[in-house]
C-alpha positions as CSV (number, residue, x, y, z in Angstrom):
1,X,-11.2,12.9,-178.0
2,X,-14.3,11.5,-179.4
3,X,-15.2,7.7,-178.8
4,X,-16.8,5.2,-181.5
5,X,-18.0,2.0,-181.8
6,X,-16.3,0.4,-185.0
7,X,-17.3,-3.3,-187.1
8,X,-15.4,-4.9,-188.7
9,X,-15.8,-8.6,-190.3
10,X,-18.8,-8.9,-187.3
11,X,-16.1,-7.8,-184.5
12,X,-17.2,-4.5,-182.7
13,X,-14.1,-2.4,-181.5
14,X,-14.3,0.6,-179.3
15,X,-11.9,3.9,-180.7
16,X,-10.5,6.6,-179.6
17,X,-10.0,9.5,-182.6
18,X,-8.2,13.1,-181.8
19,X,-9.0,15.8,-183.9
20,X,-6.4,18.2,-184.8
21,X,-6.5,21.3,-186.2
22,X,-3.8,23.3,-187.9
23,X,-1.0,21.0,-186.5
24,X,-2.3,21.2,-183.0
25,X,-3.6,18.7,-181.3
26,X,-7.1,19.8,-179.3
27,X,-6.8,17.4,-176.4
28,X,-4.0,16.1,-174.3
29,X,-2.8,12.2,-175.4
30,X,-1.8,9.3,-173.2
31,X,1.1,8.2,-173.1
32,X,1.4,4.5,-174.9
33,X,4.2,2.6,-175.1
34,X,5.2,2.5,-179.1
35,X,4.5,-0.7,-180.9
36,X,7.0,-2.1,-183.1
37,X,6.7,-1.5,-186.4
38,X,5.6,-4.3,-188.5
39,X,6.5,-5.2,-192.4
40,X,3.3,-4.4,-194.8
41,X,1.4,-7.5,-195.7
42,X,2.3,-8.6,-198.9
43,X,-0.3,-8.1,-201.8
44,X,-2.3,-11.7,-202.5
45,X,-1.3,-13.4,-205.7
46,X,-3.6,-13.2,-208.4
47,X,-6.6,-16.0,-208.1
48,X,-5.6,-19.2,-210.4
49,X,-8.1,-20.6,-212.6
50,X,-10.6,-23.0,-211.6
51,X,-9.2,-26.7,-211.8
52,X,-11.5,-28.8,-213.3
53,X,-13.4,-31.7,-212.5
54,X,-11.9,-34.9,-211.6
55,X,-12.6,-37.3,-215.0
56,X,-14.6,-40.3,-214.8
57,X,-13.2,-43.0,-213.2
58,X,-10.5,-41.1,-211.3
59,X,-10.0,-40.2,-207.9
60,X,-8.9,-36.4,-207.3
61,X,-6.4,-35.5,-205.0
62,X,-7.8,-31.9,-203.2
63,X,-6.0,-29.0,-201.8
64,X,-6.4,-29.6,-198.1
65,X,-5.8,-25.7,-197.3
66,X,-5.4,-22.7,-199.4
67,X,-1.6,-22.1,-200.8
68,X,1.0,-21.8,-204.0
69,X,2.1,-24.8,-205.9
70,X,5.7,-24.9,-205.0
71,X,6.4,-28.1,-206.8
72,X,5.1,-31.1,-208.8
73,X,6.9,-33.9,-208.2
74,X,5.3,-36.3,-210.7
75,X,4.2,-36.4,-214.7
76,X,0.9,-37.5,-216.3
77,X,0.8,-41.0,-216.7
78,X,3.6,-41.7,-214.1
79,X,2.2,-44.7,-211.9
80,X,2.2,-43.7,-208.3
81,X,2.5,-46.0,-204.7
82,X,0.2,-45.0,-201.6
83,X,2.1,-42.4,-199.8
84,X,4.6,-40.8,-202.4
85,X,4.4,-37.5,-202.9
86,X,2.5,-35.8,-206.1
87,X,2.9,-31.8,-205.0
88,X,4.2,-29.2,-202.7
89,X,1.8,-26.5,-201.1
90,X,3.2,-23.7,-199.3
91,X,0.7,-22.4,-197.0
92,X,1.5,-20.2,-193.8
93,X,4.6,-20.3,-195.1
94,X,5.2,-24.1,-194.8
95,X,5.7,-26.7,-197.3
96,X,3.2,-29.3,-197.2
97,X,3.6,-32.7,-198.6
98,X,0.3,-33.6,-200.8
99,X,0.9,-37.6,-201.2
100,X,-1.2,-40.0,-203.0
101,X,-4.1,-41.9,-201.2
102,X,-3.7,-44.7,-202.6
103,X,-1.7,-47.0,-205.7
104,X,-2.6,-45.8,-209.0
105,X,-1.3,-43.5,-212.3
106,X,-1.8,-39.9,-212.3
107,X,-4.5,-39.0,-215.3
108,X,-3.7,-35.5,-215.1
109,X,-2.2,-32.2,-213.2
110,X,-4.8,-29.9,-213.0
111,X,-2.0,-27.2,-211.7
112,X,1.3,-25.2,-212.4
113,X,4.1,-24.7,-210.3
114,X,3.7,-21.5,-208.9
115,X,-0.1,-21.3,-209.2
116,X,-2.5,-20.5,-206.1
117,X,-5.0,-22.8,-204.8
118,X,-8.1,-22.5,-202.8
119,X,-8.7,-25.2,-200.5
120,X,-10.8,-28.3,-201.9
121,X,-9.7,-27.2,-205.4
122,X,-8.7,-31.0,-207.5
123,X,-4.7,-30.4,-208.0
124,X,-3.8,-34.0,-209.2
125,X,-6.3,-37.1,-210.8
126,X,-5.5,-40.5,-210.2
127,X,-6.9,-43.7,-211.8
């Protein structure tokens, strides 16, 4: 067996490689008890476009967290009351309730259902 030292995203980890040669292994393994095996990750979604600015005048309601747009549950020009809620974010596989900070009509929905977000990214614009 041959040791190295291995970085990865600044984390150091110590391994253990065996080297084998035409189907036979060169040194004697330990025995480990088998980890169970785990599901692939799935592949990230493609990156959404960048949602633009907040307009003049209007207050933009952020993503709080990275996530998918699960659903919009209001329409341009739809007035809104503080506390009812404007989208849906999925993230760590939760639903999150994005409600509005304050009385006011949404200006415009800078998102899609379905689209992914990147935290701090302006999903809805009130005014």
């Amino acid at each position: 067996m041959k040791k190295f030292n291995i970085t990865v995203n600044g984390n150091s980890y110590e391994v253990e490689v065996e080297e084998i040669k035409d189907g036979v292994v060169s040194a004697p393994r330990p025995q480990v008890a088998a980890a169970p095996a785990q599901a692939a990750p799935k592949a990230a979604p493609a990156p959404a476009k960048k949602a633009p600015a907040p307009s003049a005048g209007g207050d933009g309601v952020k993503a709080p967290m990275p996530g998918t747009i699960l659903d919009i549950k209001v329409s341009e020009g739809q007035e809104v009351k503080s506390g009812q809620v404007l989208v849906i974010l999925e993230a760590m596989k939760m639903e999150n309730e994005l409600v509005a900070p304050k009385d006011g009509v949404v200006q415009s929905i800078n998102v899609s259902k379905g689209a992914s977000v990147n935290s701090g990214d302006v999903l809805v614009t009130l005014g």
